[in-house]
N, C-alpha and C positions, 0 to 999 in steps of 0.2 A: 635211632629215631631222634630226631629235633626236637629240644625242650621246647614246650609252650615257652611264647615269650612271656604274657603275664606271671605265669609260674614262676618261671626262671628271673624275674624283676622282682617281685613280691615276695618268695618263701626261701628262705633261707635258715636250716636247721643249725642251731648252735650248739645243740648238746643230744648226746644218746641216754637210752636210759642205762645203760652199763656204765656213765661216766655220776651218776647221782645216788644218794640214798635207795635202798628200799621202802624208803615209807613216802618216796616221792606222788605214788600216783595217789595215795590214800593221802597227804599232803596239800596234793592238789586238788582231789575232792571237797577236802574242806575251804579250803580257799578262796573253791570257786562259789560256794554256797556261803561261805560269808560275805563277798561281793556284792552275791544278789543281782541286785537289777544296776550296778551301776559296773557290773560286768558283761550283762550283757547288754548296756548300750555300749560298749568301748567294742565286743565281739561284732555287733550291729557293723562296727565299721572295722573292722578287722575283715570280715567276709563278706559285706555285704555291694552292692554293684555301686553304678557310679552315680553320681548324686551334683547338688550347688555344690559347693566349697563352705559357703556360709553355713548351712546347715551340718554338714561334717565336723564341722569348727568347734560348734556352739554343743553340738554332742560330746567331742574331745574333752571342752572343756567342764561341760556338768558331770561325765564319767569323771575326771581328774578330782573333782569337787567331790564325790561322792566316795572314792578310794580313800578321801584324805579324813572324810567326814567316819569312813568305817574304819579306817587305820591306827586314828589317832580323835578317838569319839569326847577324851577330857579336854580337849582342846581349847580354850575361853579368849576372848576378843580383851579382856582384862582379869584382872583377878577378881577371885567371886567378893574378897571384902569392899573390893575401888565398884565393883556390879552395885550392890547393896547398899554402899553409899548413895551413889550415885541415884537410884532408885527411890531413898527415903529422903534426898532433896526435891527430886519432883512430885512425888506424893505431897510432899509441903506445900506446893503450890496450890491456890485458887483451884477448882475443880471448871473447867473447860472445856471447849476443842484441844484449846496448846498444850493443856498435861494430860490430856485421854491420848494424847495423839503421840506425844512423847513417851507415856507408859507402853504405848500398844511398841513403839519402835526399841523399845531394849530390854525388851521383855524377856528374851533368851540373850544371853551373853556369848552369841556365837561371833569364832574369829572372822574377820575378813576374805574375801577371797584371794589378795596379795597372800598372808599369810600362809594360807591352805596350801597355796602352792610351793612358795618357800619349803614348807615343811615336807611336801608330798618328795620336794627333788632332794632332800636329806639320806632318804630311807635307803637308794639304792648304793651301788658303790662310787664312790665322789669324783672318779676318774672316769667311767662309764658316763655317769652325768654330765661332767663337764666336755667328754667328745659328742654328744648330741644336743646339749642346750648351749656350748659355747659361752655364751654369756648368760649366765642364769638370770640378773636383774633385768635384761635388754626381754629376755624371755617372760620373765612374770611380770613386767609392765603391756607388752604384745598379748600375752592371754588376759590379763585385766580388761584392757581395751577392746579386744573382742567380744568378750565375752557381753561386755556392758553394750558396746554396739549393735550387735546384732540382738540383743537381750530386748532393746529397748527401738529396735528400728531407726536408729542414726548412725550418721557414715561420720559424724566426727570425731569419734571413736578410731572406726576401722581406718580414715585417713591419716591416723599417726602411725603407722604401720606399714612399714616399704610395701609396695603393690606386690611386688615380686615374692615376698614371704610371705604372705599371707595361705596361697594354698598348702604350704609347706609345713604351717605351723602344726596341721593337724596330724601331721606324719613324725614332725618330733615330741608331740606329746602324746602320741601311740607309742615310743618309742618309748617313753618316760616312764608310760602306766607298765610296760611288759617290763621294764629293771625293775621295778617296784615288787610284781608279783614274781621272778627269777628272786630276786633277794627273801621274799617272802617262804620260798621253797626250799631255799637253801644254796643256791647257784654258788659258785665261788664267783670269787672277782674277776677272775682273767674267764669266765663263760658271760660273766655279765659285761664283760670288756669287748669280748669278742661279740656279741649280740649288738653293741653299742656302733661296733662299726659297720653290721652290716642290714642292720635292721632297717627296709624300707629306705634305701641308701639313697636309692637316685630316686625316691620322691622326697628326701628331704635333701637334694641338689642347691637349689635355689635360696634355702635357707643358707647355709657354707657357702654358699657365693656370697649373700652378703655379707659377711666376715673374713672372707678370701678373697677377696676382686681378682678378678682377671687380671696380668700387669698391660699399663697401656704399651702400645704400636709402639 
C-alpha cells in the first residue's frame, strides 16, 4: 500500500520506546500537564488543518513564549535590586498620567521577548539547534518581528522578514518547541539530532534556502 503523502511528509518517528527510559511515558505525562495550555496551542498546530500562515506564526510564537515562561518562570528583564530601584525613582515623581503610567508599565520585571527566545533555544542540544535555527540571531529577530507584526496588525514588522521564510518560520519553531520537550524527557543528543534533521523537513525548505541559495546558472 502507498503511504499517504501527507503522512509520509509530516511524521516521521525518531525514537522507540525500547530506545528510552522507563519512566518515559509517566515523564511525559507530566510534562505535558506542566505545559498546559501552551502545549496545546503548539499540539493545535502540530495536528490541526490548514490555516493563514500569519495566524500559525503568531500561535508558534506565543506557545514558544509560554514554554519559555513555564520553563524558566525566575526569569527577570533585570535584576530584582536595578527593578526596585528603578521603581522607588518613579514613585518619586509628581503623581500624574506619566508616573501612573510608568508604574502600571514595570510593574512585573518580566524578560523580553528577544530574550525568552534566546533562552527557550539554550535548553535543547546546541547542535540539534543550530541544524534548524541556522542562525539563531537572524531567527530571534524574524520571531520578534512577527510576533509584534502580526500582534499589533502592521506589515512593517513582517516586511523585514524574506517573504519566502516567513511560512517557514512556523515550522522551525515547531521544530524548536519539540528539541525542548525531547531534551526535557530525556532524549540523548544524537535522537534529538536526528529529530533536528527530519522534523517537518520540507516545510522548513524555504527557510535553508535562505541560507543555502541555489548556486547561479
Amino acid at each position: 500500500m502507498k503511504a499517504d503523502p501527507v503522512i509520509e511528509r509530516r511524521w516521521h518517528p525518531v525514537f522507540a520506546l525500547s530506545t528510552v527510559s522507563d519512566r518515559f511515558i509517566s515523564d511525559w505525562l507530566t510534562l505535558r500537564a506542566q505545559l498546559g495550555m501552551s502545549g496545546s496551542v503548539l499540539f493545535s498546530l502540530d495536528y490541526g488543518g490548514r490555516g493563514y500562515f500569519q495566524n500559525k506564526l503568531f500561535n508558534a510564537a506565543s506557545a514558544a513564549e509560554g514554554f519559555h515562561q513555564i520553563l524558566h518562570p525566575d526569569t527577570t528583564g533585570i535584576s530584582d535590586p536595578e527593578h526596585a530601584d528603578l521603581k522607588g525613582h518613579i514613585k518619586a515623581l509628581p503623581d500624574g498620567p506619566a508616573r501612573r503610567w510608568a508604574l502600571s508599565a514595570i510593574q512585573r520585571n518580566q524578560p523580553g521577548f528577544a530574550r525568552r527566545m534566546r533562552e527557550l533555544a539554550s535548553i535543547p542540544d546546541s547542535e540539534a539547534v543550530a541544524t534548524v535555527l541556522r542562525d539563531q540571531a537572524k531567527w530571534v529577530t524574524w520571531m520578534v518581528n512577527a510576533r509584534n507584526a502580526i500582534g499589533h496588525s502592521s506589515w512593517d514588522g513582517m516586511d523585514k522578514i524574506p517573504r519566502e521564510v516567513r511560512p517557514a518560520l512556523t515550522y522551525v519553531t515547531k521544530t524548536l518547541m519539540h528539541l525542548v520537550m525531547f531534551e526535557k524527557l530525556g532524549l540523548s543528543s544524537d535522537q534529538q539530532r536526528s529529530a533536528a534533521a527530519v522534523s517537518y523537513h520540507n516545510l522548513r525548505q524555504h527557510y535553508d534556502d535562505y541560507f543555502d541559495p541555489a548556486p547561479a546558472d
